[in-house]
C-alpha positions as a printed Julia matrix, in Angstrom:
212×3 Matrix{Float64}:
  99.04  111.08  135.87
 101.14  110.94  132.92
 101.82  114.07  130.0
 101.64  113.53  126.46
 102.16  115.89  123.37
 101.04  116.02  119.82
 102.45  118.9   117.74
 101.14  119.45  113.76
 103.11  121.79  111.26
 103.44  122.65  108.23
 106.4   120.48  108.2
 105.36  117.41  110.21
 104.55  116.03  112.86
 106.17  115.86  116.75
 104.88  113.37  119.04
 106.19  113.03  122.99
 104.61  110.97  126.05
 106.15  110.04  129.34
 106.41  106.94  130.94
 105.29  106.84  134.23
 102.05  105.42  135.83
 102.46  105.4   139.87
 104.47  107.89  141.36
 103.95  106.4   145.04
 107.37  106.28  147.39
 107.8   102.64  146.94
 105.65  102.11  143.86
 107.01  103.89  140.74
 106.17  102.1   137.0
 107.04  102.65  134.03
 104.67  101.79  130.55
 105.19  103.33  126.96
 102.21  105.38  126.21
 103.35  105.72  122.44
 102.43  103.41  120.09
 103.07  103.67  115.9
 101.25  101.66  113.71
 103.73  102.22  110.5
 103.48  100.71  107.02
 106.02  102.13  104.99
 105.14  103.99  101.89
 101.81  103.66  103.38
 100.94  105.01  106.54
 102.28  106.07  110.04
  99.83  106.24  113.09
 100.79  107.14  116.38
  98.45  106.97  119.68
  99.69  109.23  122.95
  97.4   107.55  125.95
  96.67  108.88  129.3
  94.26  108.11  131.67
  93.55  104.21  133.31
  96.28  101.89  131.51
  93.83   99.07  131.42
  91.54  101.17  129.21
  93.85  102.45  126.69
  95.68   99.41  126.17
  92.43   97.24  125.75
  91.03  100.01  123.32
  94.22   99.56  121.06
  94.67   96.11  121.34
  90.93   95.47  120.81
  91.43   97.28  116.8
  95.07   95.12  116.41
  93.06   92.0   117.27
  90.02   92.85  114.88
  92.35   93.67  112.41
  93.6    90.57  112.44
  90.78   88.41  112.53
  89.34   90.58  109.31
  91.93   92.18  107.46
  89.8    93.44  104.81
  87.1    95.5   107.59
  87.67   98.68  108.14
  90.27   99.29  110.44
  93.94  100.31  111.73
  95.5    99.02  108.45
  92.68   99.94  105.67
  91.05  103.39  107.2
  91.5   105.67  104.19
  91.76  109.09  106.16
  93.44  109.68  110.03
  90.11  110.67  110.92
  88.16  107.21  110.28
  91.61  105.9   112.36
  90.32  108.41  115.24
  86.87  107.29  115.46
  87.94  103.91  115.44
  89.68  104.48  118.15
  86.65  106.72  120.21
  84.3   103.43  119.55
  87.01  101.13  120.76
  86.84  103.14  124.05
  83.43  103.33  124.63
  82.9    99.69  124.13
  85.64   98.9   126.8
  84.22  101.73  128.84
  81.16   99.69  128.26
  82.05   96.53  129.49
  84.31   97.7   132.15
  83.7   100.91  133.65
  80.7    99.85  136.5
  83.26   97.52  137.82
  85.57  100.43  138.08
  83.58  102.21  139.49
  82.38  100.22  142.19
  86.2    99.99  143.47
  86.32  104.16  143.17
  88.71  103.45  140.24
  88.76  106.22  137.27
  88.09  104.65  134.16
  88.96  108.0   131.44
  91.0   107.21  128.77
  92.13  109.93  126.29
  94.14  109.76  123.22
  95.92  111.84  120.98
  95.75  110.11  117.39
  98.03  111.53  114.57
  99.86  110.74  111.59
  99.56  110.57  107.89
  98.0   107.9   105.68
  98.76  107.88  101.5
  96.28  110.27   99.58
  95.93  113.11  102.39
  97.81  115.89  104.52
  99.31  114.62  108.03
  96.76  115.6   110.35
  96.18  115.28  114.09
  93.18  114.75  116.66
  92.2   114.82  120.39
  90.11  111.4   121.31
  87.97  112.22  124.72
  87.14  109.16  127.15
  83.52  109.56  126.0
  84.7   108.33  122.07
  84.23  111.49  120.3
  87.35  113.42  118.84
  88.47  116.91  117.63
  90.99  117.81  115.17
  94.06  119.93  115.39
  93.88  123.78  113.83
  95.77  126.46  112.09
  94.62  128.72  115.62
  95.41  125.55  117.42
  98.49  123.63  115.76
  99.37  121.0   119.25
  97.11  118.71  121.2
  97.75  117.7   124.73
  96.58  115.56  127.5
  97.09  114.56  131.2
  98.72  117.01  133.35
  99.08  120.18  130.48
  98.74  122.9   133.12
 103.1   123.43  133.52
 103.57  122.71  130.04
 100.82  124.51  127.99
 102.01  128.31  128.95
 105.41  126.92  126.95
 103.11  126.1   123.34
 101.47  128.91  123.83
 104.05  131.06  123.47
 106.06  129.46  120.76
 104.49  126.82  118.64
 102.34  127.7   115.48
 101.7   125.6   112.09
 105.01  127.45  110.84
 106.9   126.92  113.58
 110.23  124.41  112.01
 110.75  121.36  113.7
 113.75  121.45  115.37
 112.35  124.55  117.05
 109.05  122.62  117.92
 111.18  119.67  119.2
 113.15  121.88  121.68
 109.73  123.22  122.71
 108.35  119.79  123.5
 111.28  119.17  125.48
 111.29  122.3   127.51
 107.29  122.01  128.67
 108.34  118.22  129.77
 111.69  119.3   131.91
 108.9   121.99  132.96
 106.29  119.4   133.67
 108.7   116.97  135.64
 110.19  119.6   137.66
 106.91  120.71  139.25
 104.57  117.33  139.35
 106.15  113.82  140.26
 103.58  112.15  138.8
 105.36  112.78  135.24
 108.62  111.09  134.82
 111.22  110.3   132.37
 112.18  108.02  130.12
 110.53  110.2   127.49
 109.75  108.91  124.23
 109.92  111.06  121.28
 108.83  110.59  117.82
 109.5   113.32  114.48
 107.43  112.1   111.69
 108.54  114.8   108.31
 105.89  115.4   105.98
 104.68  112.73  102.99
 107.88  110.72  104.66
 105.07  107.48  105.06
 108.07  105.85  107.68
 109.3   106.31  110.75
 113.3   107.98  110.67
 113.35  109.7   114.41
 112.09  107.95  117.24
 114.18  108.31  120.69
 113.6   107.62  124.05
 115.53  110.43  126.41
């Protein structure tokens, strides 16, 4: 199981994920479920991925490798709005679901894989959206400013409470902290190192990104 947050306000964005995959006595690992895709001046995109690991780093390494091989497609680097950068992501999943899920399946392995997708690209408002394992998406709202997947249940009760679009971010950052010490005190199956990511508004670059 792993827990990952995406927070939207007026003033930015906050992005957290944890790092743990197994949480078995004698098998505990460790994978970064955050990954920014940052052009400076340009863009910053960050992914939050939970579910199987095979899944979500095949989806994301399936749109680095086409954008590679045609850097003038539309893709990670030339989407125009976060929300073409979301779908590309929902039909990167489905066509790894597509290949690989009945093999999967047929060794009782779960083959979901979620993503929170946010950021801000030149020309629009930072924005943020929930990717399901079936490839469609929904977008963050005034009503419902945070997004978050994998195991939300000790966490959520925390956002609830506290977080809304004007919430600052140094409040919202001490939130996101406080639902994972919350998280990782009642389920073993989330575990530090957590990484932690403060993107401020129409910055278009990375300044705070920490792993605690």
């Amino acid at each position: 199981m792993t827990y990952c947050v995406g927070v939207n306000l007026k003033a930015g964005l906050v992005f957290a994920s944890d790092s743990r995959t197994n949480a078995g006595m004698d098998n505990v690992a460790r994978f970064a479920k955050m990954r920014v895709f940052c052009r400076d001046g340009d863009r910053v995109i960050v992914t939050l991925s939970a579910g199987n690991l095979s899944m979500t780093q095949n989806a994301l390494s399936m749109l680095e490798l086409a954008a590679r091989n045609d850097p003038e497609a539309l893709g990670i680097w030339t989407a125009t709005s976060m929300f073409e950068v979301a779908r590309l992501i929902g039909d990167a999943v489905r066509e790894v679901k597509e290949r690989d899920e009945k093999f999967l399946r047929a060794e009782n392995i779960d083959a979901c894989a979620t993503f929170i997708v946010g950021g801000q690209i030149k020309g629009e408002a930072p924005r943020l959206f929930l990717v399901y394992s079936e490839g469609n998406c929904i977008e963050s709202t005034d009503d419902t400013p945070f997004m978050q997947i994998g195991e939300i249940k000790y966490g959520k009760p925390i956002f609830d409470r506290i977080i809304s679009r004007e919430t600052s971010m140094p409040e919202a950052v001490k939130c996101t902290i406080v639902s994972f010490d919350s998280t990782m005190r009642s389920n073993l199956s989330v575990g530090a190192p957590i990484d932690l990511l403060v993107y401020e508004k129409d910055a278009l670059c990375v300044k705070i990104k920490r792993r605690l």
